[in-house]
C-alpha positions as CSV (number, residue, x, y, z in Angstrom):
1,X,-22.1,-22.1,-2.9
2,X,-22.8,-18.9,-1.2
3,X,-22.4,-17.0,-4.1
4,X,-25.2,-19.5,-5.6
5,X,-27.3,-18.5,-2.3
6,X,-27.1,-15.0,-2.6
7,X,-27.5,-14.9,-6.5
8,X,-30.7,-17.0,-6.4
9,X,-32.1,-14.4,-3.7
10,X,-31.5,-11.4,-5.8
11,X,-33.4,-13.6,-9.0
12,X,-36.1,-14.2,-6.7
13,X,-36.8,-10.6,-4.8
14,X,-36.7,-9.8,-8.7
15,X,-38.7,-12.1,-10.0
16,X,-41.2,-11.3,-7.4
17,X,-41.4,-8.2,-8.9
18,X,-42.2,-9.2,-11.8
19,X,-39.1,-8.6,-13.9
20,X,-39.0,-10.8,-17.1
21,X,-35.0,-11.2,-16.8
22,X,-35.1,-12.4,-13.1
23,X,-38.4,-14.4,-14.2
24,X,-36.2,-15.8,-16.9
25,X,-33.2,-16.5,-15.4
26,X,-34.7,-18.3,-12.3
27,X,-36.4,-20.7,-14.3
28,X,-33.0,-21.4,-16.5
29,X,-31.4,-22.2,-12.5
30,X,-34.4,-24.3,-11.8
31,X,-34.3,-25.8,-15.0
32,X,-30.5,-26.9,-15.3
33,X,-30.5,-28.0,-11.2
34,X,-27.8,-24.9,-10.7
35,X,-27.0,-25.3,-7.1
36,X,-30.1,-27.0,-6.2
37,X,-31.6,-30.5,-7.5
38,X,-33.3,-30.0,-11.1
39,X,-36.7,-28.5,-10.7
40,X,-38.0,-28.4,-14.2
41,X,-41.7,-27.9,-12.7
42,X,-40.9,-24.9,-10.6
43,X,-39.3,-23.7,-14.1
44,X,-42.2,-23.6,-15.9
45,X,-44.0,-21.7,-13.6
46,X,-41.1,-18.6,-13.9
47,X,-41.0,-19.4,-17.8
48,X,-44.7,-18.9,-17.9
49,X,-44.7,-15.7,-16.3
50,X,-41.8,-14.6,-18.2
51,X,-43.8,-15.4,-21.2
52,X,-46.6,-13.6,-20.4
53,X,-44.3,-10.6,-20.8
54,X,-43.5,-11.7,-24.2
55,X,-39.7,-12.9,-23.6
56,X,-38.8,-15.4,-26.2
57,X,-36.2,-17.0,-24.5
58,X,-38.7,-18.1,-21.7
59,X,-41.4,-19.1,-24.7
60,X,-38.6,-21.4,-26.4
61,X,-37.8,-23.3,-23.1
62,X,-41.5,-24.0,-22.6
63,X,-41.8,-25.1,-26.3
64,X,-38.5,-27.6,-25.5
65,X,-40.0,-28.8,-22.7
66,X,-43.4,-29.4,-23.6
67,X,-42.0,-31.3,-26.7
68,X,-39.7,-33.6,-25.1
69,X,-42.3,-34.0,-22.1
70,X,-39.4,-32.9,-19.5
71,X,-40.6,-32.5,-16.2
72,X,-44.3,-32.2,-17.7
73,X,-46.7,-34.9,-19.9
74,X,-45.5,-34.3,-23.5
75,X,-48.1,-31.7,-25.0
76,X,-47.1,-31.7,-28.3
77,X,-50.1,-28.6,-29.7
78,X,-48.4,-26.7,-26.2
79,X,-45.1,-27.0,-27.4
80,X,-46.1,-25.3,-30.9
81,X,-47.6,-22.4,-29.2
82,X,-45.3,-21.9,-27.2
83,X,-42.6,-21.9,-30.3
84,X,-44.7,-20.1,-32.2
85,X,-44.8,-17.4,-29.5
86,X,-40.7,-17.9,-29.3
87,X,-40.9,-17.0,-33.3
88,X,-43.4,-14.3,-33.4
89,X,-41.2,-12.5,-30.5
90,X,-37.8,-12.6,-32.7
91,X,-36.3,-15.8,-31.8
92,X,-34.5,-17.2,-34.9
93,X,-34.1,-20.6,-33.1
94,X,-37.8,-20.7,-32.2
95,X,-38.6,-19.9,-36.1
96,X,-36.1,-23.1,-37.0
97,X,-37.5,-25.5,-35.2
98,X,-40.8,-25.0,-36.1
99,X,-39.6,-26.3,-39.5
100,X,-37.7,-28.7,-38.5
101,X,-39.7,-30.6,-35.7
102,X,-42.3,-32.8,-36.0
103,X,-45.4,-32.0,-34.8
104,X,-48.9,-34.1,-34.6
105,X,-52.0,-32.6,-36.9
């Protein structure tokens, strides 16, 4: 638990800075509830600003979550974008869901 503690410090005096991993990687704790109740809010809010420095991990998260509607109202054209992003940034995963999910015209 301490370990946790001093981990999620270093991720946020990071992520304050601005660094896309520590952005990254904070929302992925917040996300998964790691040593702390599940905050899938909070996560998008790092995932966003990891996004905004084009990291395509962060972009496929916010894609999953906006198309399942986890933690957020289900925003199906969001979740596209997002994925699209994901794809456009080198993320083979990103570029395979896009074919494979459903989305609404």
């Amino acid at each position: 638990q301490r370990q946790m503690c001093i981990r999620d410090r270093w991720y946020r005096e990071a992520a304050q800075r601005g660094e896309a991993d520590a952005l990254y990687n904070l929302g992925a704790m917040l996300e998964r509830g790691a040593g702390r109740p599940r905050d899938v809010r909070d996560a998008v809010a790092w995932f966003r600003r990891a996004s905004d420095q084009r990291d395509a991990q962060a972009q496929l998260n916010l894609g999953l979550i906006y198309y399942r509607g986890e933690g957020v109202e289900r925003d199906l054209p969001q979740a596209r974008a997002f994925l699209q992003l994901a794809a456009l940034n080198g993320n083979a995963r990103a570029k395979e869901l896009l074919e494979r999910l459903k989305f609404a015209e």
